[in-house]
C-alpha positions in Angstrom: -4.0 -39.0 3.3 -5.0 -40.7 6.9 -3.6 -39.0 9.4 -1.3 -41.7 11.9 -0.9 -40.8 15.3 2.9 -40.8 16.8 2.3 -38.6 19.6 6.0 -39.3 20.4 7.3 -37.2 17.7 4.8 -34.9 18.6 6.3 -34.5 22.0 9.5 -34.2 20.4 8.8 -31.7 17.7 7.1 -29.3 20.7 10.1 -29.6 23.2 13.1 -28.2 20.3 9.7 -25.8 19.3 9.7 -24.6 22.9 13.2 -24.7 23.8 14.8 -22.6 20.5 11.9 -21.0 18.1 11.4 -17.6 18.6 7.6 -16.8 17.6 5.9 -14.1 15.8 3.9 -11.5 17.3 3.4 -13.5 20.8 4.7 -13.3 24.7 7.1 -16.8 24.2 6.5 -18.2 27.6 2.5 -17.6 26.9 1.6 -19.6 23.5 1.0 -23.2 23.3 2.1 -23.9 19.4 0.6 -27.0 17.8 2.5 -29.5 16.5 1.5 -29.9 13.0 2.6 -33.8 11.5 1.5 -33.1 7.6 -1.4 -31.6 5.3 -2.9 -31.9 2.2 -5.7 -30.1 0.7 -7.5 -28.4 2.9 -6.8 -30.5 6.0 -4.0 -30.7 7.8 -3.2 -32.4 11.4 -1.4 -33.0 14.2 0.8 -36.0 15.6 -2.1 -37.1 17.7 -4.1 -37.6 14.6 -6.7 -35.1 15.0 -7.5 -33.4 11.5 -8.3 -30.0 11.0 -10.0 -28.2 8.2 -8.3 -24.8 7.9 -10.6 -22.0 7.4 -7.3 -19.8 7.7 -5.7 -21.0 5.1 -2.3 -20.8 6.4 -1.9 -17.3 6.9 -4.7 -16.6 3.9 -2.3 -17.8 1.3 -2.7 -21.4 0.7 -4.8 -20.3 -2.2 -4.8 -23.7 -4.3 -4.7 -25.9 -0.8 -1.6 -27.5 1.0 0.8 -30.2 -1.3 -0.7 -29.5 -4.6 1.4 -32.3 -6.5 1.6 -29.9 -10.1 3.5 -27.2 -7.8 5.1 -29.9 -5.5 6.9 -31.4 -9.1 7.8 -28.0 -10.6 9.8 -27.0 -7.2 11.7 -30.5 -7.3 12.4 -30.2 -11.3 13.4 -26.4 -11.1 16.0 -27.7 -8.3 17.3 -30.3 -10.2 17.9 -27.6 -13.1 18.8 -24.6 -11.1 18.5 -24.1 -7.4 19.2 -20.5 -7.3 20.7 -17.7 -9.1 21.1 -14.4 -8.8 18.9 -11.1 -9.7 21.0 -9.6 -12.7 20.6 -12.1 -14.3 17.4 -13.3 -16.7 16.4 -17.1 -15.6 13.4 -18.5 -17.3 11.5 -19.2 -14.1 11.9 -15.7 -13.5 10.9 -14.3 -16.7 8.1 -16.7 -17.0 6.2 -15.6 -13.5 6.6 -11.9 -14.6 5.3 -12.6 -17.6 2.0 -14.5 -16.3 1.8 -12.1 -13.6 1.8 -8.9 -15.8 -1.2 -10.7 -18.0 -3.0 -10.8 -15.2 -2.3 -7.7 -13.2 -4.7 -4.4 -14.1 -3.8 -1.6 -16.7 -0.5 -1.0 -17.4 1.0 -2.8 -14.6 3.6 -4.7 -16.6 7.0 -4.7 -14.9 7.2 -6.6 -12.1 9.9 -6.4 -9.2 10.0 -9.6 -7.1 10.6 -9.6 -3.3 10.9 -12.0 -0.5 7.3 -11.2 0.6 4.6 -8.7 1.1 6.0 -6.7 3.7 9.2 -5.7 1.7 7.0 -5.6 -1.5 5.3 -2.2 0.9 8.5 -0.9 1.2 9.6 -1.2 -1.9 6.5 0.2 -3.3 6.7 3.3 -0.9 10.3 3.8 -2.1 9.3 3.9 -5.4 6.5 6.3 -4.9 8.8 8.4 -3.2 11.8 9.0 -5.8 8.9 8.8 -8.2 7.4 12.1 -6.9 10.1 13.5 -4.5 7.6 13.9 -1.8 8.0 12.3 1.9 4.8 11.7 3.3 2.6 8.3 2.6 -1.4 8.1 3.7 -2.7 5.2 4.8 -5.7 4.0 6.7 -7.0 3.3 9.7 -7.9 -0.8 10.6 -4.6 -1.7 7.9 -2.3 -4.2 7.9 0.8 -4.1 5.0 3.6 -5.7 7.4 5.8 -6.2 9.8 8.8 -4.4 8.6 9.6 -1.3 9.8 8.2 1.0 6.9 5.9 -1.4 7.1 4.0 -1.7 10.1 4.2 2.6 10.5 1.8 2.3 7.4 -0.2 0.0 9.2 -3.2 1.2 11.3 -3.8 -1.2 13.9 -2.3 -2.0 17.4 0.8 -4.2 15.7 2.2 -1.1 14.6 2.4 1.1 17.7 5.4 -0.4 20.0 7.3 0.3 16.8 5.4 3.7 15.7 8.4 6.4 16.3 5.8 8.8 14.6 9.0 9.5 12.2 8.2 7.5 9.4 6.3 10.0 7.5 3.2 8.4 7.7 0.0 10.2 8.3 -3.2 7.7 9.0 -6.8 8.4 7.8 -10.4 7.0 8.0 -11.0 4.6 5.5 -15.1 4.0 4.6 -16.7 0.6 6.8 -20.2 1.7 7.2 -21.0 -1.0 10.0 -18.4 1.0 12.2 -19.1 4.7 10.5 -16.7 7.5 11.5 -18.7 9.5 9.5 -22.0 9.1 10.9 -23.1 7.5 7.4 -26.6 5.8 7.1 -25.9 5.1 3.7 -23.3 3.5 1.1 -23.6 6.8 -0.9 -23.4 8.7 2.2 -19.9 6.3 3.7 -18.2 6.9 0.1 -18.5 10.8 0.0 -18.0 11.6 3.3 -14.6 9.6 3.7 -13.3 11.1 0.3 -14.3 14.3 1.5 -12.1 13.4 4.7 -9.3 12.1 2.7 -9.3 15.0 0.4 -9.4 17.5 3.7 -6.6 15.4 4.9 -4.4 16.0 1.6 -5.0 20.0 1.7 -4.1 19.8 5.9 -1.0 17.8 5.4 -0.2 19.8 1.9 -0.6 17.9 -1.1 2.6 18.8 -2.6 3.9 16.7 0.4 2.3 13.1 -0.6 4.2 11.1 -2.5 1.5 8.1 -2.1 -1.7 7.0 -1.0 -1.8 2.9 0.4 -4.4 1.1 0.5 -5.5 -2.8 0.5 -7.9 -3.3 -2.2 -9.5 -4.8 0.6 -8.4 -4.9 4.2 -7.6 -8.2 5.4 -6.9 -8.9 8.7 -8.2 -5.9 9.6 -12.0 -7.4 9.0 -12.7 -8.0 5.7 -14.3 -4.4 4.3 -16.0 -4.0 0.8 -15.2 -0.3 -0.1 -18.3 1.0 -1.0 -19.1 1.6 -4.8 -17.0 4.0 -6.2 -14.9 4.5 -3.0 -11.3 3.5 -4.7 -12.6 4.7 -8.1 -12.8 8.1 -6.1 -8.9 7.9 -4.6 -8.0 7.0 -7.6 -9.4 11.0 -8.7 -7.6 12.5 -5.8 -4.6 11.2 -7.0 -4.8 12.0 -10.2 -5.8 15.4 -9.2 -2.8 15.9 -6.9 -0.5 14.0 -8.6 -0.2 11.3 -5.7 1.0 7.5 -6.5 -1.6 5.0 -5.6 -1.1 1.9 -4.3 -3.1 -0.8 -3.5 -1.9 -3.7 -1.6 -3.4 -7.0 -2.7 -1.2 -9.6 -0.9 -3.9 -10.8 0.8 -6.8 -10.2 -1.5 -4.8 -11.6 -4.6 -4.7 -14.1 -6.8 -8.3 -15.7 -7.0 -9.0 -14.5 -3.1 -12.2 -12.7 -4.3 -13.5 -14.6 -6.9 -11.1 -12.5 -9.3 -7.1 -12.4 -10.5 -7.0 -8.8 -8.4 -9.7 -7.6 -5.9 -8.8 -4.0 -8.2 -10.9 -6.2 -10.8 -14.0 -5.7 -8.5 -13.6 -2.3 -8.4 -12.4 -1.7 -12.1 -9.5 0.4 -10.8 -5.9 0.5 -11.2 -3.5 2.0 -9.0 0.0 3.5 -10.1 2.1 0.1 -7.9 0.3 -2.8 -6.4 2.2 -5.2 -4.6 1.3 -8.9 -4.1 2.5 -12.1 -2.1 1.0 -14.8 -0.3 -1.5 -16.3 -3.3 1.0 -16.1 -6.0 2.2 -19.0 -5.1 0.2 -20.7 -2.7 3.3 -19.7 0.0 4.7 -22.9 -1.2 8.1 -20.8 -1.2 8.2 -17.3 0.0 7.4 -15.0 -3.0 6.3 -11.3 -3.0 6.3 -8.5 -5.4 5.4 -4.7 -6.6 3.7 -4.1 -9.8 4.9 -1.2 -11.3 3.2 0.9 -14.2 4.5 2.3 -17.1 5.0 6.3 -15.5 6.6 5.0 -12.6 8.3 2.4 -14.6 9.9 5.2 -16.9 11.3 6.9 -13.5 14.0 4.2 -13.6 14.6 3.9 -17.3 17.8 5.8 -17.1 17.9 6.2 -13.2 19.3 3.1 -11.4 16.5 2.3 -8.6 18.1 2.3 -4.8 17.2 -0.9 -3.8 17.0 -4.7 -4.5 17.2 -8.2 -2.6 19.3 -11.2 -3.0 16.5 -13.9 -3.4 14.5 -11.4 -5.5 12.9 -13.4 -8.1 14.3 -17.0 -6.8 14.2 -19.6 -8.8 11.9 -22.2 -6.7 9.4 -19.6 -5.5 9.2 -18.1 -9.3 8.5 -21.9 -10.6 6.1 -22.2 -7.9 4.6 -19.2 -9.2 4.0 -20.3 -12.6 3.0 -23.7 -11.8 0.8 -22.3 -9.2 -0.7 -20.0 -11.6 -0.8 -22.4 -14.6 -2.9 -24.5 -12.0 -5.4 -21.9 -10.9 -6.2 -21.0 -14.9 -6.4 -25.0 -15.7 -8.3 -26.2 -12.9 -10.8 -22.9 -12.1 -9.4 -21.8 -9.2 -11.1 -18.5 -9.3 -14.2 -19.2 -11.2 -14.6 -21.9 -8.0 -13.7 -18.8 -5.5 -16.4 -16.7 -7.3 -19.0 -19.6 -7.6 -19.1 -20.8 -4.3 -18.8 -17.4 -2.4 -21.9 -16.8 -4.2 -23.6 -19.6 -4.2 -22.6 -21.3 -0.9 -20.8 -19.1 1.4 -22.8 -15.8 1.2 -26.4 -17.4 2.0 -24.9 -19.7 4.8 -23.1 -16.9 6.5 -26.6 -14.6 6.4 -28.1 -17.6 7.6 -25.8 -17.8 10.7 -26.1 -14.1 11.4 -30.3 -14.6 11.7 -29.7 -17.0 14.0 -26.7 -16.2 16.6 -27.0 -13.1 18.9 -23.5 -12.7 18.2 -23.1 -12.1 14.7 -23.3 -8.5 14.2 -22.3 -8.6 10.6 -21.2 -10.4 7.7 -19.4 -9.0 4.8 -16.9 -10.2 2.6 -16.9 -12.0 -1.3 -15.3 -14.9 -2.6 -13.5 -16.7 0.0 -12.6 -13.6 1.3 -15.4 -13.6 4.6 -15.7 -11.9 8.0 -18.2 -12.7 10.7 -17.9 -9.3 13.1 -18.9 -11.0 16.7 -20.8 -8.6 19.2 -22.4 -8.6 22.3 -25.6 -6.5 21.3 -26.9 -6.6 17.9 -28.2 -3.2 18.6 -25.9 -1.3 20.2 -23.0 -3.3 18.4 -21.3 -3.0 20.9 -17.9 -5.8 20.1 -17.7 -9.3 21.5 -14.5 -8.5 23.3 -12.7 -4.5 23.8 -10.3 -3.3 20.6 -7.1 -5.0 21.7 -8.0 -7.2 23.9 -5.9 -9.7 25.9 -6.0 -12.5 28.8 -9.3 -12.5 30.5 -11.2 -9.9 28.6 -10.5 -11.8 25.5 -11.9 -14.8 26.9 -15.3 -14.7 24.5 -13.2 -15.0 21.5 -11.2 -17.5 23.2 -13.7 -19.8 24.0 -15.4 -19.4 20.6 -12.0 -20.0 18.8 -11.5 -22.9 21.2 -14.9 -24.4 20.3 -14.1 -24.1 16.3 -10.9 -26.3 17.3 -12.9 -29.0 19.1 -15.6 -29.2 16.1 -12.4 -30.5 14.0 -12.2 -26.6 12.1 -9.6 -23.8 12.2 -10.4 -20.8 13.0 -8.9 -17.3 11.7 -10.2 -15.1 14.7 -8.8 -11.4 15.0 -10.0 -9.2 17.9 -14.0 -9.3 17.7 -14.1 -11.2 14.1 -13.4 -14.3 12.4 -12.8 -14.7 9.1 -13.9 -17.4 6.9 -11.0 -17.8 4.4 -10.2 -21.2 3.1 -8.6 -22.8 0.1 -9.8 -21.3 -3.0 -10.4 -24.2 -4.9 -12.2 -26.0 -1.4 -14.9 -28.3 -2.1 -18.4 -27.5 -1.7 -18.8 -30.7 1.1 -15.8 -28.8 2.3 -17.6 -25.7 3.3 -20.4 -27.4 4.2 -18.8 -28.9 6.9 -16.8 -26.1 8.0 -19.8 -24.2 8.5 -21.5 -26.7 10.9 -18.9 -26.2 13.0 -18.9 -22.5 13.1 -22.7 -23.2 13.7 -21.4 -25.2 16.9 -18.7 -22.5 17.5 -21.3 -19.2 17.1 -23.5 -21.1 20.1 -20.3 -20.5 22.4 -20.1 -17.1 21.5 -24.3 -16.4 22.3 -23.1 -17.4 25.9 -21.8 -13.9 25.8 -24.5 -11.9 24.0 -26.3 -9.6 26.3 
């Protein structure tokens, strides 16, 4: 679709924006929202007609790419057959996106409780893990993101969580292994993967292991930058948790459902966890969808115990038949294969490429198209492009490099000192091509900061 230009509506759209939307994570009299007129693909764009290829993929959930007309007609035929209904009940768009799900999903992960999203899928998850064991306390990392519910963002380990961190929640953080960044004074993989079990492990006997009721953990942390556990990193939880009879989750909203070039990042690792909850991916965010993964021991907890908790949309009927459409699509059409393929072949030579070339790319890690670019201002010293947290003027490096992305006609998903390369993933190889000329252009801006 050609974009047209009605800058009118534009106007328009931003004044009722302005004057009544309440926005996410952001000071409201300090963000500048674009208006967005329509998007397709991997495009979308704005009422003055400028087009944008989104490396961000929405919020890294448009797995399959905006408007995909399979998933567009199974939402407008399961509304003319059922709109809604409620979750006692068994509803074959229900029953059909558990079923694909639970092929898919790792081990015995076969029962499948939907949500509203991945933040509630965390706290259902933890609930679960809790009456499971009937222990309080949950571990979770260090540079984490699992939501912004209340349980939610305690388990998180990064600044969103601490203006609503009561330091009741019974969460205790950790150091998760990122070798770039070592806490452990690693020089190695080898060394990065023992030394942070060993710290885990110490952190379990400390805190008393008959306290834990769970262990969280994304597969592979998203927003958080985009870190490849080392070999045999979660193969190694999973042994502490075994040994101490913890429940392990991993959290694969973001890394789910083709993200990484496989169903499950836990497919990398050849690992399953005891819950794993998903979102996001599973179907495309077309309408919200979310869910836990349960296995069959925590499963069995509930055979004869009614489980504390549910939702009123769980399992809706548009979002599950954009779920199996949206899944039915990935299988038919390659979606992953195409993740895998072009992560490889495309994304992971380009991205080196850049790093040789710009003083400001410290690092780049990632698989798929699942990619961070970690921006510095010494290569050496690594020291970051901009201070952890930053805002207003001393985040004005990221700012201008995010700005510059923009004005090449791409995107950008830029957190702190990184930005991640995450776009559709079935995006087109001329697609990544030309969304990586303009980081080219972009990475230039932020050299003007390199020391």
């Amino acid at each position: 679709m050609t974009p047209q230009p009605h800058p009118e509506v534009g106007v328009a759209v931003k004044a009722a924006d302005r004057a009544h939307v309440f926005h996410s994570w952001s000071a409201q009299e300090l963000i500048d929202p674009l208006a967005v007129a329509g998007a397709e693909g991997s495009y979308f764009w704005d009422y003055d007609g400028n087009r944008y290829l989104d490396f961000t993929s929405g919020l890294v959930y448009t797995n399959i790419g905006y408007q995909h007309p399979k998933v567009v007609a199974a939402i407008q035929e399961q509304a003319a057959r059922m709109t809604t209904f409620a979750p006692a009940f068994a509803v074959e768009a229900r029953s059909e996106a558990a079923r694909l799900i639970a092929e898919r999903t790792p081990g015995d992960l076969d029962k499948i409780f939907f949500t509203n999203g991945g933040a509630d899928a965390v706290e259902h998850a933890v609930r679960m893990a809790r009456l499971h064991t009937g222990r309080p306390k949950v571990l979770s990392a260090y540079r984490s993101y699992h939501g912004g519910t209340q349980q939610a963002v305690n388990i998180t380990g990064d600044p969103r969580r601490w203006a609503s961190d009561s330091a009741s929640a019974g969460v205790v953080h950790f150091w998760a292994p990122f070798l770039y960044r070592s806490r452990f004074y690693a020089e190695t993989e080898e060394q990065e993967t023992a030394r942070a079990l060993e710290h885990l492990e110490t952190t379990i006997a400390f805190e008393g292991p008959a306290t834990v009721a769970a262990i969280v953990l994304e597969t592979i942390p998203g927003t958080a930058g985009i870190m490849v556990p080392p070999p045999g990193y979660l193969a190694g939880v999973r042994e502490i948790c075994d040994k101490y009879g913890i429940v392990f989750v991993l959290d694969e909203v973001m890394a789910g459902f083709g993200r990484t070039g496989e169903w499950f990042a836990a497919d990398l690792f050849d690992v399953t966890p005891d819950l794993m909850t998903f979102a996001k991916g599973v179907n495309s965010g077309y309408v919200p969808l979310g869910g836990v993964a349960i296995s069959g021991a925590v499963a069995e907890t509930f055979g004869k115990r009614p489980y504390p908790g549910g939702l009123t949309y769980s399992g809706h009927p548009l979002a599950c038949a954009a779920a199996v459409a949206t899944i039915n699509v990935m299988a038919e059409e390659g979606v992953v294969d195409n993740a895998k393929r072009l992560g490889t072949a495309v994304l992971e030579p380009a991205l080196a490429e850049l790093a040789a070339r710009h003083p400001s790319v410290g690092e780049v890690r990632g698989v798929g198209m699942f990619w961070a670019l970690e921006l510095v201002r010494n290569k050496e010293t690594r020291e970051p492009l901009v201070p952890y947290n930053a805002a207003g003027e001393a985040n004005a490096p990221m700012a201008a490099f995010a700005a510059a992305a923009k004005k090449q006609g791409v995107w950008p998903f830029v957190n702190m000192n990184r930005t991640h390369v995450v776009p559709p993933c079935n995006v087109g190889e001329a697609e990544l091509k030309e969304g990586l000329a303009a980081l080219d252009v972009a990475l230039s801006v932020a050299d003007e900061y390199t020391e």
